[in-house]
C-alpha positions as CSV (number, residue, x, y, z in Angstrom):
1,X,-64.5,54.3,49.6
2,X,-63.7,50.8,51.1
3,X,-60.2,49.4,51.1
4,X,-61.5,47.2,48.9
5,X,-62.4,49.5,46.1
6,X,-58.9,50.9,46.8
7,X,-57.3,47.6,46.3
8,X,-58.9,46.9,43.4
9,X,-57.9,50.5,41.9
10,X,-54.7,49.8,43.0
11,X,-54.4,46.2,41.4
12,X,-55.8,47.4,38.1
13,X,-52.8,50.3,37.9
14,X,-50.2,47.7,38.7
15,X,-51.4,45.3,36.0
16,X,-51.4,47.8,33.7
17,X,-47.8,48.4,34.3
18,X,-47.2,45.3,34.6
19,X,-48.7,44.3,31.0
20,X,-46.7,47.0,29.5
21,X,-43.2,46.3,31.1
22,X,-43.6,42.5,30.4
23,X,-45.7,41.5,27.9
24,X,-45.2,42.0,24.0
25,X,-48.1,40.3,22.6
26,X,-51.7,41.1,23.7
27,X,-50.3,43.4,26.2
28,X,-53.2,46.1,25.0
29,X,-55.4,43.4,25.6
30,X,-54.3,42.7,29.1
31,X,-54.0,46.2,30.4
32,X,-57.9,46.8,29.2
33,X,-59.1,43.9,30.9
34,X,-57.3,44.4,34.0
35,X,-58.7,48.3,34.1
36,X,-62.1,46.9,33.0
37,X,-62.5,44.6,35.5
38,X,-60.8,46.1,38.5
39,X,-63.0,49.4,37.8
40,X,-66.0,47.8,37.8
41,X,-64.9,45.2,40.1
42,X,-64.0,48.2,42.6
43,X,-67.7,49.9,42.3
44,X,-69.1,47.4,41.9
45,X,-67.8,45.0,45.0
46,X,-66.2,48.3,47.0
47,X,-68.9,51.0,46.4
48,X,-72.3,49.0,46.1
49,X,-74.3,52.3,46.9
50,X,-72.4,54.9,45.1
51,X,-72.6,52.3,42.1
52,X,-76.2,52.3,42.2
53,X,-77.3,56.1,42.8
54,X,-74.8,57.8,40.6
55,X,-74.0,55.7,37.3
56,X,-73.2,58.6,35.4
57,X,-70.6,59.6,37.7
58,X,-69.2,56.3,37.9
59,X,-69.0,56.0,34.1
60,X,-67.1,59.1,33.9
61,X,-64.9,58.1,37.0
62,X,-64.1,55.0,35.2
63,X,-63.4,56.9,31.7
64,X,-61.2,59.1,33.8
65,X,-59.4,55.7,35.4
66,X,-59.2,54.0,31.7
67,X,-56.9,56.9,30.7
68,X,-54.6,57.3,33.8
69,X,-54.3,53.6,33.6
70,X,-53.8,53.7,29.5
71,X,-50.7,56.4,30.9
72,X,-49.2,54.3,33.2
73,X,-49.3,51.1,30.2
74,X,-47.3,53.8,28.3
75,X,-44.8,54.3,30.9
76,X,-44.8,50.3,31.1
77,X,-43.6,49.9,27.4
78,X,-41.4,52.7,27.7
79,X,-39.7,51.2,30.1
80,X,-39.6,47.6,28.2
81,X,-38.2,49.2,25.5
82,X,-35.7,51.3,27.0
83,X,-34.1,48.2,28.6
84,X,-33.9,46.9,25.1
């Protein structure tokens, strides 16, 4: 894994957060595009050769992101709302 993929990983966690601790309207919308596009963006970009030999790995690697990062959106709005 490059430090690239890493960042990318990395970037799509903190937007999620991000989305969920800031953002009232389309915040769904915004956490599922950040983890969409940084987890492809990180196999794509980061892991060109594990990307192409092992798709169905990737997919479920990706599944597996989309939820921890759908966990940390939760923890996001919990937050938002706790400052209420």
């Amino acid at each position: 894994m490059t430090p690239l993929a890493v960042l990318l990983f990395a970037l799509g966690f903190a937007v999620s957060w991000a989305a969920g601790r800031y953002l009232g309207r389309f915040a769904a919308i915004a956490q599922g595009a950040a983890i969409g596009c940084c987890g492809v963006g990180a196999f794509i970009y980061g892991m060109p050769d594990f990307w192409k030999d092992n798709i169905l790995y990737v997919l479920v690697i990706l599944l597996i992101y989309g939820l921890i990062g759908a966990v940390i959106f939760r923890a996001g709005v919990a937050r938002r709302e706790g400052a209420k």
